[in-house]
N, C-alpha and C positions, 0 to 999 in steps of 0.2 A: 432512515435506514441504519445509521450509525448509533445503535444504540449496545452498552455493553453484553447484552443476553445475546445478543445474534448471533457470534461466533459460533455459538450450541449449536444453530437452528443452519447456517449458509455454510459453516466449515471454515470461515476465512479468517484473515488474521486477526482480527479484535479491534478493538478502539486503540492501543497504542504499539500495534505494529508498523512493519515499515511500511509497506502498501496499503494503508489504513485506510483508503476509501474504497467503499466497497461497491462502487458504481465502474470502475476501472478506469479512473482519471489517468491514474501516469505518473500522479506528482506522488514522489517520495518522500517521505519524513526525516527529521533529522536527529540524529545520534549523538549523544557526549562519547569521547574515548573512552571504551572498554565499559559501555555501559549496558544495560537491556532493554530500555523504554525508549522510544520514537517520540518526537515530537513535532506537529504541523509546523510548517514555518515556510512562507512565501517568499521572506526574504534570509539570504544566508546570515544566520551571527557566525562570530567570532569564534574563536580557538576556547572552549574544548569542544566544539561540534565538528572540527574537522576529522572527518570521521572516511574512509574511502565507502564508497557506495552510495553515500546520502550526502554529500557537501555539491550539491548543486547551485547553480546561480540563481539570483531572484528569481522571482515568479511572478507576473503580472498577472494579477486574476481573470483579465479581459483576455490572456493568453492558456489558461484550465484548460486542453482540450476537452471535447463532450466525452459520456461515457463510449467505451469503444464495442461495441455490440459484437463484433467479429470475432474479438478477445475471449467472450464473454460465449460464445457459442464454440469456439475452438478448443475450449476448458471444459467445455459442458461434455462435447462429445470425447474427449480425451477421458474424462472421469464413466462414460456410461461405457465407451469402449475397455476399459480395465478388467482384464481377466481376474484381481482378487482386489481385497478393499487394502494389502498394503504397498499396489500400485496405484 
């Protein structure tokens, strides 16, 4: 599902945005200061990814919550309910 052409096709953020999985895991990507590309990263590096918003603590992959359906249905009806396309 994460492939670069999708954004087109689902609307979402792309392969290196912040919320890059597009299943709605949860887990954030990480940022260099004042940069614009995301990067996966389970466990936190070091300074310059201290970045506010995305400097999270490891991430155990046994700990990925599952995609969140609720999420995912909450969005859906938020986008069909939009009285124009620039809400």
């Amino acid at each position: 599902a994460d492939v670069q052409g999708l954004v087109y096709y689902n609307g979402m953020c792309g392969y290196c945005g912040k919320n890059r999985c597009h299943l709605y895991c949860g887990m954030v990507g990480q940022q260099k200061s004042n940069g614009t590309q995301y990067y996966p990263a389970m466990l936190r590096p070091s300074d310059p990814y201290n970045v506010k918003g995305c400097s999270h603590d490891d991430i155990l992959l046994a700990s990925v919550p599952s995609p969140a359906s609720a999420q995912y249905s909450a969005n859906l009806e938020q986008l069909v309910s939009s009285p124009s396309l620039a809400e």
